[in-house]
N, C-alpha and C positions, 0 to 999 in steps of 0.2 A: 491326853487333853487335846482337843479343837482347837486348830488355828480360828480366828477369824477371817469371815466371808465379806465382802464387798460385790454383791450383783445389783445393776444399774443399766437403763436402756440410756447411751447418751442421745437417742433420736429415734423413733420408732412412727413410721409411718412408709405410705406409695411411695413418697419421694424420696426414704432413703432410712437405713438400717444397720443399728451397729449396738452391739450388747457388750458390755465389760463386766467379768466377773475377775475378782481378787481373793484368793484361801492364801491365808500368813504372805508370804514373802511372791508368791505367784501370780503373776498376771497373765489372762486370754483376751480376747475379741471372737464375739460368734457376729460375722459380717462385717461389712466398711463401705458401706454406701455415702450417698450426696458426694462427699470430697477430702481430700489431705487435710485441707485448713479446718473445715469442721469437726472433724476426728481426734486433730490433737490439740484443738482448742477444749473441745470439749474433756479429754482426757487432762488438762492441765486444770480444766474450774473444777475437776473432783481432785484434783494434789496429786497428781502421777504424771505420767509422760509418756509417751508413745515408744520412747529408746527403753521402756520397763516391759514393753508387751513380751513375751516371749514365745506366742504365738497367734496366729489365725485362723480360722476354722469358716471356711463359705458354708451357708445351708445349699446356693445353689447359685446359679451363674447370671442372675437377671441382674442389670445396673444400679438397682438400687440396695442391693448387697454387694455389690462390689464396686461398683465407682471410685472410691478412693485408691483402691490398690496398686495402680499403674505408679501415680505419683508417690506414695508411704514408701514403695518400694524401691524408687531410687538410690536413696543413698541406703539404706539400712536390709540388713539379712535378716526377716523376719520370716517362720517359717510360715508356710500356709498350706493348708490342709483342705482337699476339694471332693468332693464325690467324683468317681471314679467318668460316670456320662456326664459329666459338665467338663471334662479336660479340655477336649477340641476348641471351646468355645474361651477357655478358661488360657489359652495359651495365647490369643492375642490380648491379654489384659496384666500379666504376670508370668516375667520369663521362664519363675521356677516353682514348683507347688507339688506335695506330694499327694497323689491321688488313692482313693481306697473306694474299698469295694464295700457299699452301703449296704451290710449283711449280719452283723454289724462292724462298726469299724471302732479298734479303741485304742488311745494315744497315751499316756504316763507324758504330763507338762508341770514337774516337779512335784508336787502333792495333789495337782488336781489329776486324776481321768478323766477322761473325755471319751464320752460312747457315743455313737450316732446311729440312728435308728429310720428309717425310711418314709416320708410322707408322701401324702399325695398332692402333684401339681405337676402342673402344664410346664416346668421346665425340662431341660434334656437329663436330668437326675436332681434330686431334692431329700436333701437329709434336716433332721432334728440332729438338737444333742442333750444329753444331758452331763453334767461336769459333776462329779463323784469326788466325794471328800472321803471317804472310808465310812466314818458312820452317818454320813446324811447326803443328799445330792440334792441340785435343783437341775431344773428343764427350758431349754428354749424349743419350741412347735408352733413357728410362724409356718405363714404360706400353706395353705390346706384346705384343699375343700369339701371337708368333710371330715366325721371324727370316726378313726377306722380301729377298728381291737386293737389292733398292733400297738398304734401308738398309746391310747390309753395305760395300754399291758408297760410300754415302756416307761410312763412320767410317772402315773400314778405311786402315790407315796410320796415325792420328791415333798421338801421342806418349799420350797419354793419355785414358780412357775411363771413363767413367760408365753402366752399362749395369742394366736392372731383373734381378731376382729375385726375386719376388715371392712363388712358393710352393712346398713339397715337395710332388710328386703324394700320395705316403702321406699325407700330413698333409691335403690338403686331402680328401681321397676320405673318408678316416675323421674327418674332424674333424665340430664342430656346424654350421655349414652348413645352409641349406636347399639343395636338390637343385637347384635353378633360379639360385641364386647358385653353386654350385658348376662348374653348366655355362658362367655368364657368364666368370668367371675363366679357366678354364680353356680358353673358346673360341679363335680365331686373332684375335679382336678384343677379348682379355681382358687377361690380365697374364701375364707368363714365365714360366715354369717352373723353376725348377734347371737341369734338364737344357738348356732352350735356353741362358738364362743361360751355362751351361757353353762348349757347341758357341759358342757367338757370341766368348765369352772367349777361346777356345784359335784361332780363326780372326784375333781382332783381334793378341792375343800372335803371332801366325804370321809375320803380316804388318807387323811393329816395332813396336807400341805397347807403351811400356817399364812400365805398370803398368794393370790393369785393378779398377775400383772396382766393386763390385757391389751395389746400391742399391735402395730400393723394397720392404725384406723386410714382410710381412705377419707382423704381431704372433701372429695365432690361426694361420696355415698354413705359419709357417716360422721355423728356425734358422740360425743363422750356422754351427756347424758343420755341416747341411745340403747348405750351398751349398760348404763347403768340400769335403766328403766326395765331392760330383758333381764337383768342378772337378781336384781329384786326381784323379780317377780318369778323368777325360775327358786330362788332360793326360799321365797314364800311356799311357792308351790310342794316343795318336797321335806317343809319343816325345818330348815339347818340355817344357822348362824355361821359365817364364815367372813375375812378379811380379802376384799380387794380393791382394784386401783386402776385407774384408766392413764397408760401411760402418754404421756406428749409426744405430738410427734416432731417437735423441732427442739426441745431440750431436754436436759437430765430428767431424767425419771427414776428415783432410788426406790428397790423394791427389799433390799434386806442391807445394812451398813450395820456390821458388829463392833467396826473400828471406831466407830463414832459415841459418843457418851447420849447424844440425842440426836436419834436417827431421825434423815431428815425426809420424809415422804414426800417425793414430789407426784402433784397428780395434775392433770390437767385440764383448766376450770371451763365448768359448764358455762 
């Protein structure tokens, strides 16, 4: 019999990034961005506590997945888990961290596995994961600028999915921008587009994943009705009914809560 699952973005945006998944009695963190106090505030308005985490897992070494780490990790041993080209960067933020070789990398954190699988961006190394229950798993695939077999070949199927959005082409093309950060973003080792976002949604929905969360909106290049607007209209387009959610980027955002008698969808208003 299935433990129940608890997956939730407590913040999901540029400015900062932290995912909490719960199977029976175990608790993760994929990222810890913005800061300490946001992290375990946020950890205590869903009923848990940061001294429950029992581990961490960076996708990659940019500030706004990791910013909280220096201070968490003060008083408390909590393990953290890095790709392997982010250490150098990764050792003045976090005295101790075990590093793997994103090929793939897989960890046993009591009932959950934890696989990670390799994306593409502009950092010095950038991993996905997805956390494996035995008969079902969900995926976190922020940070990417582009949707490449690999990762598909990795999520698809998952019960549940956490994937980026990062910007509306209109918005970023015409927004303040400098031209040279416009091009970074928008490269195949930047951040997603809506439109990928979309295409990746409607192929993960395709293939059974019962709710797909869309994470990572960029404050200056994108809206939640945005990503709706593409995501309708990609799902018109190919025939399929499917469930998803635009998550916030400055609070909880619950994408599956089994503990709960009435799961509480948090999305973030147009």
């Amino acid at each position: 019999m299935s433990e129940k699952l608890k997956f939730c973005t407590l913040f999901s945006g540029s400015s900062g990034n932290c995912t909490y998944i719960k199977y029976g009695d175990d608790e993760i963190l994929i990222d810890a961005g913005k800061n300490a106090k946001c992290v375990c505030k946020a950890l205590e308005d869903i009923g848990t506590s940061i001294d429950n985490i029992k581990a961490i897992f960076i996708t990659h070494e940019h500030s706004d997945h990791t910013s909280a780490l220096r201070v968490l990790l003060k008083k408390r041993n909590i393990p953290i888990y890095v790709p392997k080209g982010c250490s150098y960067k990764m050792s003045a933020i976090c005295p101790e961290f075990t590093c793997f070789e994103n090929v793939p990398f897989e960890e046993k954190i009591g009932g959950i596995t934890v696989k990670s699988f390799k994306t593409p961006h502009d950092s010095d190394d950038s991993a996905g994961y997805i956390a494996d229950f035995g008969d079902y798993f969900v995926a976190v695939a922020t940070d990417m600028g582009c949707v490449e077999k690999n990762v598909v070949r990795q999520i698809a199927g998952c019960r549940y999915a956490l994937i980026e959005a990062n910007y509306d082409e209109e918005m970023l093309m015409h927004g303040e921008y400098p031209e040279h950060l416009k091009g970074r973003i928008a490269s195949k080792y930047g951040h997603m587009s809506n439109e990928g976002a979309a295409m990746l949604g409607t192929i993960l929905l395709r293939t059974g994943t019962r709710r797909v969360a869309f994470g990572h909106l960029s404050r200056e290049n994108n809206l939640p009705r945005c990503v709706k607007e593409e995501m309708d209209k990609k799902l018109m387009e190919k025939g399929i009914e499917g469930d998803y959610l635009v998550a916030n980027r400055d609070e909880i955002t619950v994408i599956a809560d089994e503990f709960s008698a009435k799961s509480q969808i948090g999305e973030e208003i147009c």
